[in-house]
Every structure is written in structure tokens, then in C-alpha cells.
C-alpha positions in Angstrom: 0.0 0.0 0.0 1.3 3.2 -0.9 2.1 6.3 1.5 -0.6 9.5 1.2 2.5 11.1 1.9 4.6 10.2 -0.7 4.5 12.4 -3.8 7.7 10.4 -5.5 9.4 7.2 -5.6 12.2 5.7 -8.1 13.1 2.2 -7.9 15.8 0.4 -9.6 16.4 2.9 -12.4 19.6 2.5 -14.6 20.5 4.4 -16.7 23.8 4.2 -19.4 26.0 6.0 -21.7 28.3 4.5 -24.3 31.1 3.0 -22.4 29.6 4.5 -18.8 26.8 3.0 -16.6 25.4 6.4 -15.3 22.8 5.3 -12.5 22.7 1.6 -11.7 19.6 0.2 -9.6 19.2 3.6 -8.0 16.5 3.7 -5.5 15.0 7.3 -4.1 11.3 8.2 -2.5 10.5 11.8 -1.6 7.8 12.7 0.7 5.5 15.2 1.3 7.2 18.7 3.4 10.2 17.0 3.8 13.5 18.2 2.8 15.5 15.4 1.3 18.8 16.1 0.5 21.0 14.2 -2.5 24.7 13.8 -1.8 27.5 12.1 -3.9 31.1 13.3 -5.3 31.1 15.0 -8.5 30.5 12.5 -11.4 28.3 10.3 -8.8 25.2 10.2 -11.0 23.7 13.1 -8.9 22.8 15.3 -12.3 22.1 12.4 -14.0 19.3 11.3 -11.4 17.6 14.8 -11.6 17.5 14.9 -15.2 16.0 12.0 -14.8 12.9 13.6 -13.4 13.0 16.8 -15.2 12.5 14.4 -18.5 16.1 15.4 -20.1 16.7 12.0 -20.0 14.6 8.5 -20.3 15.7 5.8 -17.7 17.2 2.1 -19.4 15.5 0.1 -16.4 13.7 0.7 -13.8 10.9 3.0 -12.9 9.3 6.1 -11.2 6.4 6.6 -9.6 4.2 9.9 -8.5 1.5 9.6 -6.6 1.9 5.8 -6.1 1.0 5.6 -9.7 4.0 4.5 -12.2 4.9 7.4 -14.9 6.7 8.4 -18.0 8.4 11.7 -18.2 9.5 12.2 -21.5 9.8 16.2 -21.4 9.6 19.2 -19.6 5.8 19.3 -20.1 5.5 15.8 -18.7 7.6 16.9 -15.6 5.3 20.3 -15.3 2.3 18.5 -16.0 3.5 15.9 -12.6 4.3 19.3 -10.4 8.0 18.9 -10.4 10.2 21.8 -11.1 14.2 21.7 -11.2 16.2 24.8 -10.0 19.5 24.1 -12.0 23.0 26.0 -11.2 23.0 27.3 -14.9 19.4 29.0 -14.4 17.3 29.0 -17.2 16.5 32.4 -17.4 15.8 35.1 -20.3 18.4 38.2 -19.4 16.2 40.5 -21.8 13.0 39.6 -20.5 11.6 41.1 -17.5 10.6 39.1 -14.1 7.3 38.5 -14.8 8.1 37.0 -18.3 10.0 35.2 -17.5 8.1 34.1 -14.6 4.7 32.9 -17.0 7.3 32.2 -20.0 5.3 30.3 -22.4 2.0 30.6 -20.4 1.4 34.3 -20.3 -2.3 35.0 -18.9 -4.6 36.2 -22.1 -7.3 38.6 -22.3 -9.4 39.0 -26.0 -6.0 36.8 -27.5 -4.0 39.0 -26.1 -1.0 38.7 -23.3 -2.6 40.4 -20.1 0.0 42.1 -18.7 -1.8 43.5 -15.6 -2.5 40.5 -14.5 0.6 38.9 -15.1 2.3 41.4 -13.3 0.0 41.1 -10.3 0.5 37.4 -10.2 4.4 37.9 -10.6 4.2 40.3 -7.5 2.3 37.8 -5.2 5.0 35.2 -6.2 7.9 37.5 -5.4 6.1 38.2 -1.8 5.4 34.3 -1.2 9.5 34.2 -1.8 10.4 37.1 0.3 12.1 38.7 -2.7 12.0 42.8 -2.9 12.2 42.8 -6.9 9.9 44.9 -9.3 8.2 42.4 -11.7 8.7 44.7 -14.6 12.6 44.8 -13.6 14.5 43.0 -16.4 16.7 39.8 -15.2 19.7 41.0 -16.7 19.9 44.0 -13.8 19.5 41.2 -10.8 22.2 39.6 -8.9 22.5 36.0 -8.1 20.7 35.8 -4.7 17.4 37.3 -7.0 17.7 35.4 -9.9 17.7 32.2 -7.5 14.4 33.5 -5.9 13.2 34.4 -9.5 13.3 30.7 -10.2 12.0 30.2 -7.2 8.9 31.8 -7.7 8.5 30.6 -11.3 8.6 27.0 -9.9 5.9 28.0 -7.4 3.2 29.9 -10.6 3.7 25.7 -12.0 2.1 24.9 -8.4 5.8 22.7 -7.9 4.9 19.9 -5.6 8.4 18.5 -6.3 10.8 21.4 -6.2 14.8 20.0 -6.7 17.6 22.3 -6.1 20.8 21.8 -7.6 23.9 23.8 -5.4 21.8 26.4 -4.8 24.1 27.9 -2.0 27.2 27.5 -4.1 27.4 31.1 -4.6 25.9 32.8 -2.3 26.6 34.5 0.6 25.6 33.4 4.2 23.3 36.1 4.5 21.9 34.8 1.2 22.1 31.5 2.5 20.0 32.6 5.3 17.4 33.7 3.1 17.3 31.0 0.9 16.8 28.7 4.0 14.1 30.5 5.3 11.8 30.1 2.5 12.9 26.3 2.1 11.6 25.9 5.5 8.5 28.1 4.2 8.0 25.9 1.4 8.4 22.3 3.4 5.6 24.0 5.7 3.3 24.0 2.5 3.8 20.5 1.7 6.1 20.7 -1.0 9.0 18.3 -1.2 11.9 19.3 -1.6 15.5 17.5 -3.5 17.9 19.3 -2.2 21.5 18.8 -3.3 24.7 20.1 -2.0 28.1 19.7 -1.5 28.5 21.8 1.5 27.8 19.2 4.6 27.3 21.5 7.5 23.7 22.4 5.4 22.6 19.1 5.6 21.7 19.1 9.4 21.0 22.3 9.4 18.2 22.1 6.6 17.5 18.1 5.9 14.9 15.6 6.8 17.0 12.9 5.1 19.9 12.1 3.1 20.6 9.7 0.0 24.1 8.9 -0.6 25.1 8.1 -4.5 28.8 7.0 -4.9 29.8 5.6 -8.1 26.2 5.7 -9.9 24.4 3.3 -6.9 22.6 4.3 -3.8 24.3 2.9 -1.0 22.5 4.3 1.7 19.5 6.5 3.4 20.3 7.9 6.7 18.8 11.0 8.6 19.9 14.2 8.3 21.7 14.5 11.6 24.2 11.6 10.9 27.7 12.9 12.0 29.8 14.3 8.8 32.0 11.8 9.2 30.2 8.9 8.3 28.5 10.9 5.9 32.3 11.3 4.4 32.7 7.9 3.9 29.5 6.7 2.9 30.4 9.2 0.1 33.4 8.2 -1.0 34.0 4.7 0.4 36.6 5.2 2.7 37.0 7.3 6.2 39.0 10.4 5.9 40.5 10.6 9.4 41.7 14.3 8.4 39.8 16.8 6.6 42.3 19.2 5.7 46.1 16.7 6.0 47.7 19.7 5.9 51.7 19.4 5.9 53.9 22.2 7.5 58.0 22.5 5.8 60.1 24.8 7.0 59.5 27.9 5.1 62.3 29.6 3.3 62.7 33.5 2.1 59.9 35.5 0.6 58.7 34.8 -2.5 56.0 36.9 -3.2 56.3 40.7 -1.5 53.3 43.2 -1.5 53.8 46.3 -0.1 51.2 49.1 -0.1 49.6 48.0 -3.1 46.7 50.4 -3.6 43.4 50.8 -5.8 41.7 54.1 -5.3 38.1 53.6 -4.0 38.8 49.3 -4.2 41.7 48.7 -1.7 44.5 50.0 0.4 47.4 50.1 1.3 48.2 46.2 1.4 50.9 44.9 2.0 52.2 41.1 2.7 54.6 38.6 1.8 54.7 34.6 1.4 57.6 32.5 1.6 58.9 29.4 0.1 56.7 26.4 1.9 54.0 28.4 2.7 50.5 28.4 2.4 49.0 32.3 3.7 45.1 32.5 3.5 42.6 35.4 2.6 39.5 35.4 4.9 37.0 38.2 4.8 33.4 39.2 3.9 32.3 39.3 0.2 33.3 42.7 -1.1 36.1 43.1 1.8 38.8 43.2 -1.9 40.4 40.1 -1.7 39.7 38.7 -5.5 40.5 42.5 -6.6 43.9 41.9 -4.6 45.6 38.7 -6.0 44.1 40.2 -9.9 46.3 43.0 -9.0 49.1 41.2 -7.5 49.0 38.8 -10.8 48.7 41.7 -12.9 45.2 41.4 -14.4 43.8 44.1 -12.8 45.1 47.8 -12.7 46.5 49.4 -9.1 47.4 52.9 -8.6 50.5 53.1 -5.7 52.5 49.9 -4.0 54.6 47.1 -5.8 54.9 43.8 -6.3 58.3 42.3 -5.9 58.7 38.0 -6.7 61.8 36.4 -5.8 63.0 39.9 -4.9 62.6 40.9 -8.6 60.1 44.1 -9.2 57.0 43.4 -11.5 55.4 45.7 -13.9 52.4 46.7 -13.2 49.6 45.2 -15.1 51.6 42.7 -16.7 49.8 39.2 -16.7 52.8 37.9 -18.9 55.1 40.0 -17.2 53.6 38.3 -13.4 53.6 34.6 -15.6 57.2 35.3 -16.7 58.3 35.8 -13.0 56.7 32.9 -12.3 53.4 33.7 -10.6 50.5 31.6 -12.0 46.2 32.2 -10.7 44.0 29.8 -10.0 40.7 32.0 -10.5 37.4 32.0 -8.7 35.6 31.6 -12.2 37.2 28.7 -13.3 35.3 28.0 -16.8 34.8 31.6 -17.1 38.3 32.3 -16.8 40.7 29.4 -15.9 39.3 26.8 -18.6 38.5 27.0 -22.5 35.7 24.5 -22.4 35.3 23.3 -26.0 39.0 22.4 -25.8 40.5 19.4 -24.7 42.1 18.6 -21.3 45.6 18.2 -23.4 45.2 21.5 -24.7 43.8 23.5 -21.6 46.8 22.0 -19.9 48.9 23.2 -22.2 47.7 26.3 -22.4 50.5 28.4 -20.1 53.7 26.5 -21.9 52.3 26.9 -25.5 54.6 29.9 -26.3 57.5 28.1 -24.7 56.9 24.8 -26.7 57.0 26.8 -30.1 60.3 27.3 -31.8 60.4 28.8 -35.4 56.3 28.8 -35.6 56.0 25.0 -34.6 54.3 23.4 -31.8 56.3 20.4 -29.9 53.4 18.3 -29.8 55.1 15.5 -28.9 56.6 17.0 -26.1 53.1 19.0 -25.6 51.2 15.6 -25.1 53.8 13.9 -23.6 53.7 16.5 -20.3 50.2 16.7 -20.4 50.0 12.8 -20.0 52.2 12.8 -17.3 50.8 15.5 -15.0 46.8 14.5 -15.5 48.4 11.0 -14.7 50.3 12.9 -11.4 47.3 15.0 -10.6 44.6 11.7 -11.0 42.5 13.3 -13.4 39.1 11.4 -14.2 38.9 10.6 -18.2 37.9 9.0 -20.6 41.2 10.5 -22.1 43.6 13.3 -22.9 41.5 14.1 -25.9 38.2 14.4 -23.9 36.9 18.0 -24.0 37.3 20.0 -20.8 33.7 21.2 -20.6 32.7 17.1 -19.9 34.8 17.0 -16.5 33.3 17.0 -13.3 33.9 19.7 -10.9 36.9 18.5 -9.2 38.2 17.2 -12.6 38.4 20.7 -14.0 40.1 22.2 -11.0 42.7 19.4 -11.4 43.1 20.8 -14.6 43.4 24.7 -13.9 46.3 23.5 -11.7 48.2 21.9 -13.6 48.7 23.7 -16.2 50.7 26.1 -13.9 52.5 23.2 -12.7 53.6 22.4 -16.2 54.8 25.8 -16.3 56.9 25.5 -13.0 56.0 28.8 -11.1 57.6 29.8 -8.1 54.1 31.4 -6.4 50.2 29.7 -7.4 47.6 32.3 -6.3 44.0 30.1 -5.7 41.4 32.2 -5.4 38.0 29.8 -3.9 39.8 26.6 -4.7 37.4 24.2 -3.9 34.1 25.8 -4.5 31.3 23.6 -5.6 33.6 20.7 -5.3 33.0 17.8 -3.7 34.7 16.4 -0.3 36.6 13.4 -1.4 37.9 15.6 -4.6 38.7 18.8 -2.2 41.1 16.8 0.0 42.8 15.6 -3.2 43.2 19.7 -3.9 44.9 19.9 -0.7 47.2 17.3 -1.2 48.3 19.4 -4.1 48.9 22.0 -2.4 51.1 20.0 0.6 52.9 19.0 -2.9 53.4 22.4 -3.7 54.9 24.1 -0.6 56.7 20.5 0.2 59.2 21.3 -3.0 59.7 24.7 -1.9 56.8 26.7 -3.7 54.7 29.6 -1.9 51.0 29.5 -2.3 48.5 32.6 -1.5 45.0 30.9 -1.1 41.3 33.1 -0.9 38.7 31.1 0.5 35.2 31.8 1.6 35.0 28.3 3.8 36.3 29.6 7.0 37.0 25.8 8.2 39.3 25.3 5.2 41.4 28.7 5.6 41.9 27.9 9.3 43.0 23.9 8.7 45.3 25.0 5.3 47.0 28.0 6.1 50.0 28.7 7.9 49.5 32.4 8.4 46.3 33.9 7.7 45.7 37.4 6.6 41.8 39.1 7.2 40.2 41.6 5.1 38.0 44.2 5.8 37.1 47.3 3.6 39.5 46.7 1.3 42.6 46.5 3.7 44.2 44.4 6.3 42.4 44.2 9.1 44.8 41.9 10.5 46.9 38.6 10.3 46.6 35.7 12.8 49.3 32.7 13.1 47.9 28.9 12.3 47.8 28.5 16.2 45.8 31.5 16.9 43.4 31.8 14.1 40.0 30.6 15.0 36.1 31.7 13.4 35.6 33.8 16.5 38.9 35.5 16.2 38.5 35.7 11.8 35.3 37.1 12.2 36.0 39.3 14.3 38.9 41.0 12.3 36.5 40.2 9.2 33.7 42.8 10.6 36.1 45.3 12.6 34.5 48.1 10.3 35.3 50.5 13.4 39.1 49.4 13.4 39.8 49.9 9.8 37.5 53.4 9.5 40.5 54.2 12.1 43.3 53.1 10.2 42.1 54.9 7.5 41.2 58.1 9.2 45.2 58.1 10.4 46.3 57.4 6.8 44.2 60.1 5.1 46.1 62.5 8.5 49.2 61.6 7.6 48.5 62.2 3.8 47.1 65.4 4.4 49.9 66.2 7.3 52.7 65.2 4.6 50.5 67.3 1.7 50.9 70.6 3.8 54.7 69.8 4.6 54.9 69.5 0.9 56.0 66.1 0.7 
């Protein structure tokens, strides 16, 4: 006999791809106001599952049911037509059109055969309200941020009257105050009955917002256990094994300075910074979103514009905004945006990993392809890139697989400082602690690495030193020993402390101005 309460079930669905079994006797049930959150690695079969349901793709075997009754989605319509809406990472969105269109897309309320816009609006506005959202339903989405887009696919999930709403990462870029919000009207949502596939890579969410978990490691689901399980166990039902130490970092003696900042300034973006990073060491940037840090390291590698300060590597001066000067010198980024920025996607991973050392390979107009492949195949081999091959195109990878690759192109190139600016986002556990072991790698044979990360927890167990932003400057640096949240945070919000420091700067400026200096 069925459960009243249960508005989905899959059992046994497999589901294959040539030469990859994708899902494999996958079993799932969501019920009604619950929260039940989907967790695997990357390339665990996670997408694949929810595609599943949002009729991108047809299962091999198995089946699903809704209702207790056994169904076919075979398109969007079919999933719309069931009451299941999917909130992907990439949202599907229309930047030109405004909120409300793209609210009703396709279903825009009619009056005499025409699109009634009043009412469309009206509807849009009650929707934006259920959400929490302040937006104008005649604002166009292209003028939103990320937090309001998310709620704008929020609340056009809600005008399908969702009662299966699945959330892909939603929290992978947002802030904690955004994260908050977000929360709040998931709990909103689970008090209106509607179930909730919540999936996330970020463990400390699960308690904090899950009924129960499904674990999916290597395309099977090999367990169901309650969202208060201890992360450790969650850990290795994930990936198969215990890890006894989250963050394994390794501390070598550190050598002299390899990277030197000093006073670096950006009028109206940052101040007067000023650092240094040695050979062996690992110095993190904590702070608030906006507190400068990305706008730091693009300055540092020469990608961004600064007005006063300099930037000194292995006690050699660099030119300022110079990224081939800063590559040269051997300073490589890691960036935040790594398929935006760090990857070209339709390439392969032999070519993306040969991007940096293509000018070196070429002598007299020719490529050293041989010599090309032949590094590439030895560090994806070093690194433990996933694929099918080196030929495979970049775009295909999995999270952590693509990160792999953004590193090691620079350590084909063999720089001297690797700047990672969010390292691990939206990466999976078992493939983050592979990261880190990269980085013990680095500072182990006498590289310096300068590491931004928004995950307190992984600032605090990979750094050696750790430097805090606030309001575009230091706010202060804290040793590995004496670096906690509480004391982070603290430095991170000491608005009052830096409005000082820069109250005595802009004295001294104006003290030195009328001495003529």
C-alpha cells in the first residue's frame, strides 16, 4: 500500500551512456514537506538522477512513480504536468526579458487573445512576496544579482504549483546572508507541503536544513540515513573510505619571501596592502564578500590595474599590469571563475593543460606536440585526473576534474608562487582533500601559495599564516595556532578598526601634503 504522503518514488532505475553505466539500480522516495537532500562526489550520477525527473533524459530500467502511480516523463511538459520543477546552477532564465516573463514564459495570462500584462504582473508580485524577494516584476533579469535570480526561479517554480521542487547547489554562490534567506523560504516551502530534492556539496547544510539524506557513490545508492548523521560517516559513505583528516595539511620549514606586496593600492577598491609569502607556505585570505580580496591577488597577478605599492617575486620588481610579465616571474592564478576564466571548455584537457607553456613549446612557428602531449599525460596521470582520455573535452569533466586541470597547467609551467582564489568551490569532499594534497605537494618542494577562500574551516586547517580583510585592507593577520572563526570574524567585521586606520592614513596624507612632501 502506498504512503498518502509520498509524492515520489524511483526504484531500480539505470540508466547508461556508451562505455559509462550512469545510475545503476538507484532507488529514491521523496515525501511530502520534507526536505530530502541528494549527496555524492562529483561524477556520482547526482545530475544524472535529476535529469531524470526533469525528462532530459529517459531511464534504461527501472521506474518512477508519482502519486503511487507509475509514470513516463519524457519532457519538460511531462515533468510540469506531474508538479516537479528543477532549479539548475546554470538557471534558465531570459536576461532581456523582465521578471514576470519570465516568470509565465510560455503561459502568459490572455485577455481577448491578447498577453494580459496587468495580471501577469499582479501574479508575478504575489509570487515575489510568497518568496520574500524585494524585486519589481517589470525589472529585467539581466539587472539582478545571483541571490534574486535564484528566488526568481523560485517563484516561477511555485506559478507551476511545484509539488516536487529540486535544487541543484543552490548555495554554491551565495553568501551566508543569502544562504539565510534561501533557508528561510525552504523551510516556508516544506511548511506548504512541498517536497523538496535538495542537493549540495557543503555538509554543514545538511543538518542544518535536511529531513533525510541519500548517498550516491559511483552511480548506486548505497545508503538512506537522517539528516543529523555525523559528517564523518557521511564522508565515507560518500566516498568509500574514512578520511580521518579533513584538511592533511603538511607544514616544511619555510624559506625567504617569494611573493612581496607592499602598499599596493586601488583608489576607492583597496588600500594600502601589504604582505609577503615564503617558500613552503600556504597564507590565507579570509574576509566578507566585497572586503577586496579577489580585486587583490588580480592586482598582484597583474590582471587588474592598481594605482600606488609594488609587487616584488623572488626579490625581482614586477610591472604593473603585466599578466605575462607576473607569468614570466613565475606567478601563475588559479581563478574564482574557473570556466569563465581558468578553462576554454570546448578544448580538450591536453590543450587546456597546455595552455600556459604553448609559447615556450613553439620554436620557429612550430608546436612540440610530442613534447606537448607527452607533459600533459604525465601530469593529468600525477594529478589523477578522471577521463575517458587526454583528448576528452574540458567542458565534460566533473567539478573537481576541472580544478585538477586549472592547476596543472601552472605546474607544467613550474611557477615559483600559485595564487588560488576559492579553490574548492562547488567541489565535492573526497575531490577537495585531493586539492589539498596538491597544495602540501606544492609548498613541500619549496613553492609559496596565496590561497582566498570563503570556507572559513578550510582557511583555518590550510594555512600557515592567515591574513583578514576588511574594507579593502588588512584588518589583520593571525598565526595557524591563533586563528579561530571567532577571532577571523572578528577582524573580518572590525569596520570600526579599519574606519580608524584609515582616518590616520588620510592625517598623515594630508599632514605630509601641507609639509609639501
Amino acid at each position: 500500500m502506498s504512503n498518502p504522503d509520498e509524492l515520489l518514488r524511483i526504484e531500480g532505475i539505470r540508466k547508461t551512456f556508451p562505455g559509462v553505466v550512469a545510475l545503476d539500480s538507484v532507488d529514491f522516495d521523496l515525501r511530502r514537506g520534507e526536505v530530502h537532500v541528494l549527496l555524492g562526489e562529483n561524477g556520482a550520477g547526482k545530475s544524472t538522477l535529476i535529469k531524470m525527473l526533469s525528462g532530459a533524459y529517459t531511464p534504461d530500467e527501472g521506474r518512477i512513480l508519482a502519486g503511487g502511480e507509475q509514470v513516463r516523463i519524457h519532457g519538460a511538459q511531462d515533468a510540469e504536468r506531474l508538479g516537479i520543477a528543477t532549479i539548475y546552477q546554470e538557471f534558465n532564465l531570459v536576461p532581456d526579458l523582465t521578471v514576470a516573463e519570465n516568470i509565465f514564459l510560455g503561459r502568459q495570462p490572455r485577455r481577448f487573445g491578447l498577453v494580459d500584462r496587468k495580471r501577469m504582473e499582479a501574479d508575478a508580485e504575489k509570487l515575489l512576496a510568497r518568496v520574500g524577494v524585494n524585486v519589481s516584476p517589470r525589472a529585467r533579469v539581466r539587472e539582478l544579482g545571483i541571490a534574486r535570480l535564484q528566488m526568481v526561479e523560485i517563484a516561477k517554480a511555485l506559478s507551476l504549483d511545484a509539488r516536487v521542487l529540486i535544487m541543484d547547489e543552490p548555495t554554491a554562490v551565495l553568501t551566508s546572508e543569502e544562504v539565510d534567506k534561501l533557508f528561510a523560504i525552504v523551510r516556508a516551502l516544506r511548511e506548504d507541503g512541498v517536497g523538496i530534492v535538495f542537493i549540495t556539496h557543503h555538509l554543514e547544510e545538511i543538518a542544518a536544513l535536511g529531513d533525510r539524506v541519500t548517498v550516491i557513490r559511483d552511480g548506486r545508492s548505497v545508503g538512506q540515513v537522517p539528516a543529523s548523521t555525523p559528517e564523518d560517516e557521511l564522508v565515507r559513505l560518500m566516498v568509500g573510505r574514512s578520511i580521518e583528516q579533513q584538511y592533511p595539511r603538511e607544514r616544511p620549514e619555510t624559506g625567504s619571501a617569494l611573493l612581496k606586496v607592499e602598499g599596493l593600492t586601488r583608489d576607492g577598491v583597496f588600500h594600502d596592502v601589504s604582505f609577503e609569502v615564503r617558500a613552503g607556505e600556504v597564507v590565507g585570505i579570509a574576509g566578507l564578500v566585497g572586503a577586496g580580496r579577489t580585486e587583490v591577488v588580480r592586482a598582484v597577478f597583474g590582471a587588474d590595474p592598481y594605482d600606488k605599492g609594488s609587487v616584488e617575486v623572488a626579490g625581482a620588481a614586477l610591472p604593473r599590469h603585466d599578466v605575462n610579465a607576473a607569468m614570466a616571474a613565475g606567478v601563475g592564478l588559479v581563478p574564482e571563475d574557473r570556466k569563465g576564466q581558468g578553462l576554454v571548455l570546448d578544448q580538450s584537457v591536453e590543450e587546456n593543460l597546455g595552455l600556459v607553456t604553448l609559447r615556450a613549446a613553439t620554436r620557429g612557428g612550430f608546436v612540440d606536440r610530442k613534447g606537448q602531449h607527452e607533459a600533459a599525460d604525465r601530469i593529468a596521470a600525477q594529478l589523477g585526473v578522471r577521463m575517458a582520455g587526454l583528448g576528452q573535452h574540458v567542458r565534460t569533466l566533473s567539478g573537481g576534474n576541472q580544478q585538477k586541470v586549472v592547476i596543472g597547467k601552472w605546474l607544467l609551467a613550474d611557477i615559483k608562487v600559485l595564487i588560488l582564489d576559492e579553490p574548492t568551490r562547488g567541489i565535492d569532499v573526497g575531490a577537495k582533500v585531493e586539492i589539498y594534497q596538491l597544495i602540501n605537494e606544492l609548498t613541500a618542494a619549496g613553492h609559496a601559495v596565496l590561497m582566498i577562500s570563503s570556507d572559513l574551516p578550510e582557511v583555518l586547517g590550510m594555512s600557515d599564516r592567515v591574513l583578514v580583510m576588511a574594507q579593502g585592507r588588512i584588518a589583520g593577520e593571525l598565526a595557524a595556532a591563533d586563528a579561530t572563526q571567532d577571532s577571523v570574524m572578528a577582524l573580518a567585521v572590525s569596520t570600526a578598526a579599519v574606519a580608524a586606520t584609515a582616518t590616520t592614513d588620510e592625517t598623515t596624507d594630508e599632514s605630509e601634503a601641507r609639509r609639501g612632501h
